[in-house]
C-alpha positions, 0 to 999 in steps of 0.5 A, a space after each residue: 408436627 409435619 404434613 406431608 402432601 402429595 400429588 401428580 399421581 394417575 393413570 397413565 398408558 405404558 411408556 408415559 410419564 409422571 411427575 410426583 410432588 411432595 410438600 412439607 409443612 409444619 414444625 420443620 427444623 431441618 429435612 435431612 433425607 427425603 425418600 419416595 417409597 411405593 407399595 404394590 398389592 400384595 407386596 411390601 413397601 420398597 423405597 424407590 428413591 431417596 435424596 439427601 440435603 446435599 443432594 446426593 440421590 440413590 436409586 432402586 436398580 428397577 428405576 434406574 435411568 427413568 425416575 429421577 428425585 429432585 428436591 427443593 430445600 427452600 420450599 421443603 419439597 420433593 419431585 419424582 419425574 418417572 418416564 417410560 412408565 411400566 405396569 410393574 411400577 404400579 403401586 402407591 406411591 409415599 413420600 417419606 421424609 427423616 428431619 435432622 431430629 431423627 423424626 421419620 414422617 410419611 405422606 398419605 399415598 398417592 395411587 399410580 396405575 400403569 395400563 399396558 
């Protein structure tokens, strides 16, 4: 079994900027791709960023330029750094994290309000 936790997220004023984090732990044989996803009322979850072991990143076009994912392979965690926060980007945001087994797992949320 793995756990996945995550933090970093709040209220923040329009323009500002935050830093998720998300710590795996557990039965971890390998991470392959680790993905932050988000989910707005009333909307489906979309995957925001994603990044590989070999850290190729891949990005939604509307985070283009202001979210960056990064990741660290020896302590099994993964950041998003957003800037220049806007009220669209509210949302929960999950951590989600495909091991070399093929097993998918997901974080609990963490909850991201953008005031304008």
């Amino acid at each position: 079994q793995v756990q996945l936790v995550e933090s970093g997220g709040g209220l923040v004023q329009a323009g500002g900027s935050l830093r998720l984090s998300c710590a795996a732990s557990g039965r971890i044989s390998g991470i392959n791709v680790m993905a932050w996803y988000r989910q707005a009322p009333g909307k489906q979850r979309e995957l925001v960023a994603s990044i590989t072991s070999d850290r190729r990143t891949n990005y939604v076009d509307s985070v283009k330029g202001r979210f960056t994912i990064s990741r660290d392979n020896a302590e099994n965690t993964m950041f998003l750094q957003m800037m220049s926060l806007e009220p669209e980007d509210t949302a929960v945001y999950y951590c989600n994290v495909r091991l070399i087994t093929g097993f998918t797992y997901w974080g609990q949320g963490t909850q991201v309000t953008v005031s304008s």
